[in-house]
C-alpha positions, 0 to 999 in steps of 0.5 A, spaced: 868 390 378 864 396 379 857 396 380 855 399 374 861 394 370 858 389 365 861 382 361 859 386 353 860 383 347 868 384 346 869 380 352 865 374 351 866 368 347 861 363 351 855 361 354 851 361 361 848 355 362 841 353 366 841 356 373 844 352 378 848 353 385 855 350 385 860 350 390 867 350 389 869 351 395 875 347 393 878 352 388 878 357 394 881 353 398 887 350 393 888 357 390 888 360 398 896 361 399 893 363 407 887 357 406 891 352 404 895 351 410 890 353 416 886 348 419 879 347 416 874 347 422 867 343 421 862 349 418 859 354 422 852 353 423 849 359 425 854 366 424 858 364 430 862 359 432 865 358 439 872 355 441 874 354 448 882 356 448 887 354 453 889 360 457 893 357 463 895 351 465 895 346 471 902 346 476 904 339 479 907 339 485 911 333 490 907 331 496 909 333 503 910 338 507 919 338 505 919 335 499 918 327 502 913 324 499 909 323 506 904 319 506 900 325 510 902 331 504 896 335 502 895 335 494 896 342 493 891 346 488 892 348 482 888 351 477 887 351 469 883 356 466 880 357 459 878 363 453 873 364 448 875 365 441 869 366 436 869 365 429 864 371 425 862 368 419 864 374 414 859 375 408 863 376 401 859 377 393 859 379 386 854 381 381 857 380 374 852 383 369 851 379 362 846 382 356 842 376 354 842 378 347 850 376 347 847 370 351 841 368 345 847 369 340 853 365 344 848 359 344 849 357 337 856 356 338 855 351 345 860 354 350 860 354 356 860 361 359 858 360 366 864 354 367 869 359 364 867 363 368 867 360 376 875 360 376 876 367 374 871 369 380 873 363 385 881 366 384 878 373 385 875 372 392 881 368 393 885 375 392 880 378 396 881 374 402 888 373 402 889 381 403 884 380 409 887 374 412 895 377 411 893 385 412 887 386 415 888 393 419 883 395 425 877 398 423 876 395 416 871 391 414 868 386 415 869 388 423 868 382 426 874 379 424 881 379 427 886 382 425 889 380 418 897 376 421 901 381 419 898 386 424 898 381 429 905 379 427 906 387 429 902 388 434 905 382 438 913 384 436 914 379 432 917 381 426 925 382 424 926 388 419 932 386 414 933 392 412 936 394 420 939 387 419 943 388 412 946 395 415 948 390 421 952 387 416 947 380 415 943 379 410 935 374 408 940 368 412 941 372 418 934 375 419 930 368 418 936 363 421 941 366 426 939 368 433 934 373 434 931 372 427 924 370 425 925 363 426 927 363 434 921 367 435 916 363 433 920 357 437 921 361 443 913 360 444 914 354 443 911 353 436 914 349 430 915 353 423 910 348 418 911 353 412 912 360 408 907 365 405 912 370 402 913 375 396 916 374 390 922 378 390 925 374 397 927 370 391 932 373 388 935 375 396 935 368 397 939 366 390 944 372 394 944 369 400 946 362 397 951 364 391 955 369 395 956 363 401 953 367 406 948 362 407 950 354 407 947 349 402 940 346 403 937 353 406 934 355 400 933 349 396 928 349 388 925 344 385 921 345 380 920 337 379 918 336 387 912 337 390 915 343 394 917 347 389 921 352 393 923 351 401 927 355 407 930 350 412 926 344 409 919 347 410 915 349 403 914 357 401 908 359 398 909 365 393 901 368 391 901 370 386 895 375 388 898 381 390 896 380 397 904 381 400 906 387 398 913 388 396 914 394 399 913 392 406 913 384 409 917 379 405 916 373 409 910 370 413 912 364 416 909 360 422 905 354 425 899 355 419 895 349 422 894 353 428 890 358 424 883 356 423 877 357 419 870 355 417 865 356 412 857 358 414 857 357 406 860 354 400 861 358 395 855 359 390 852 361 384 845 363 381 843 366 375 838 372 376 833 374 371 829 378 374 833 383 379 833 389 381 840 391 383 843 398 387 849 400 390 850 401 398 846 408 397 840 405 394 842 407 387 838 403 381 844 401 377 841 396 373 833 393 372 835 386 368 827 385 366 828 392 363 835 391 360 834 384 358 839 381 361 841 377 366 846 377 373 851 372 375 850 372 383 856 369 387 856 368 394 860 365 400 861 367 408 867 364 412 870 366 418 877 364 422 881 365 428 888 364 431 886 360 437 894 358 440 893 355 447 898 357 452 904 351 451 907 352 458 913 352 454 914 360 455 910 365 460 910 370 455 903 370 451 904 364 445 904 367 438 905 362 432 907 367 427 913 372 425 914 376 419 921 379 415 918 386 414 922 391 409 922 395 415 922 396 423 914 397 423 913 403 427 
């Protein structure tokens, strides 16, 4: 909604109960195609966290000057270092404006407005979220917060562009499974794939792939009746329905998620307002809610997060958990 937008007679049916802060943390979280597969942290106290991330490792070595396990060898020194990542906590909020006159009259009837209401909001955050956690560009708001994991993916040359792989001949198949495909990238770091977050249409490329033998059976497999619904290679695939992938460009967004990390400053939470004042950023009036006898719906979290991967010893190349399935070689 815009700041001037307001919740009018045509699009209500119910009622706004006393006020009261509800957190509802937990529809975020389950609705969250990138939340619900990331590591909860214990929440913030303050607006940062701090996490001390591995960036070397020690080295062993055999004691004695020729390898002899001599009992007058010196220990040889090694040494491990560490890293601060930092977790900022990111300030997000909306004000849903309500007349009171629609309120006295959807009174009589007893609904629950204010309950209907949470879901829709909760998923509207959620939207918001995802893209920042998927696509945040450099530079955008909130500028504490890293990059979103596409950007990382890019910045780090883990992506593989299927559009380069179908005019070599492959197909989805061979840019997921075969060599030099999104999955030996992340394990070439080291890490294991734990699950998918992926757009809509790889569906259609993975019924391709299977129905025209170029894929082996159990790679994509569907289940409506299961728990995992879908899955490639055996590891579940999330398909948000929020728009947060766009179609034109990232396919498949796949990794070790529990390496991502998040935590709250606060749970999400609602007040009424009665008695507000409310502008816009360039400290505009928009609404007087004594005034114009209404009232607002104030919605408030904060949460920040990070991608703490510690080196593994595993590559000395510098670790990094995820990989995409762009549309096309990002440039």
């Amino acid at each position: 909604m815009a700041y001037s937008d307001a919740i009018l007679r045509p699009g209500t049916t119910a009622l706004i109960p006393e006020d009261t802060v509800i957190p509802i943390l937990k529809i975020i979280s389950d609705k969250s195609s990138v939340l619900s597969l990331a590591t909860r942290l214990r929440d913030m106290r303050t607006n940062e966290q701090t996490l001390r991330v591995e960036e070397s490792i020690p080295v062993a070595y055999t004691i004695g000057t020729n390898k002899d396990n001599s009992d007058t060898g010196r220990i040889n020194l090694s040494t491990m270092t560490w890293k601060n990542q930092t977790l900022i906590a990111g300030k997000f909020g909306v004000i849903v404006r309500i007349p009171n006159d629609l309120l006295e009259d959807a009174r009589a009837d007893g609904y629950d407005l204010f309950g209907e209401m949470q879901e829709p909001i909760a998923a509207a955050f959620v939207k918001h979220i995802d893209n920042l956690l998927l696509n945040k560009a450099a530079g955008t708001a909130p500028t504490d917060w890293p990059l979103g994991l596409i950007p990382q993916c890019v910045a780090a040359g883990k992506t593989v562009a299927l559009d380069t792989i179908v005019d070599g001949g492959g197909d989805v198949y061979t840019a997921i499974m075969k060599t030099g495909g999104t999955l030996e990238q992340i394990e070439d770091s080291g890490f294991e794939i734990t699950g998918h977050v992926a757009n809509m249409s790889l569906r259609a490329l993975m019924r391709s792939a299977v129905t025209s033998g170029g894929a082996p059976n159990g790679f994509w497999v569907k289940d409506p009746a299961a728990a995992t619904k879908y899955a490639i290679d055996g590891e579940a695939v999330n398909f948000p329905k929020t728009g947060a992938l766009d179609r034109s460009t990232t396919m498949d967004l796949m990794g070790q998620w529990d390496m991502m990390v998040y935590s709250m400053r606060k749970d999400m939470t609602f007040k009424v307002l009665d008695q507000a004042s409310i502008h816009d950023d360039s400290d505009n009036l928009i609404a007087n809610l004594a005034q114009d006898d209404g009232i607002a719906l104030r919605v408030i979290m904060r949460m920040g997060w990070q991608l703490p991967a510690p080196i593994s010893g595993y590559t000395d190349d510098e670790p990094f958990p995820f990989s995409a399935l762009v549309v096309t070689d990002p440039e």
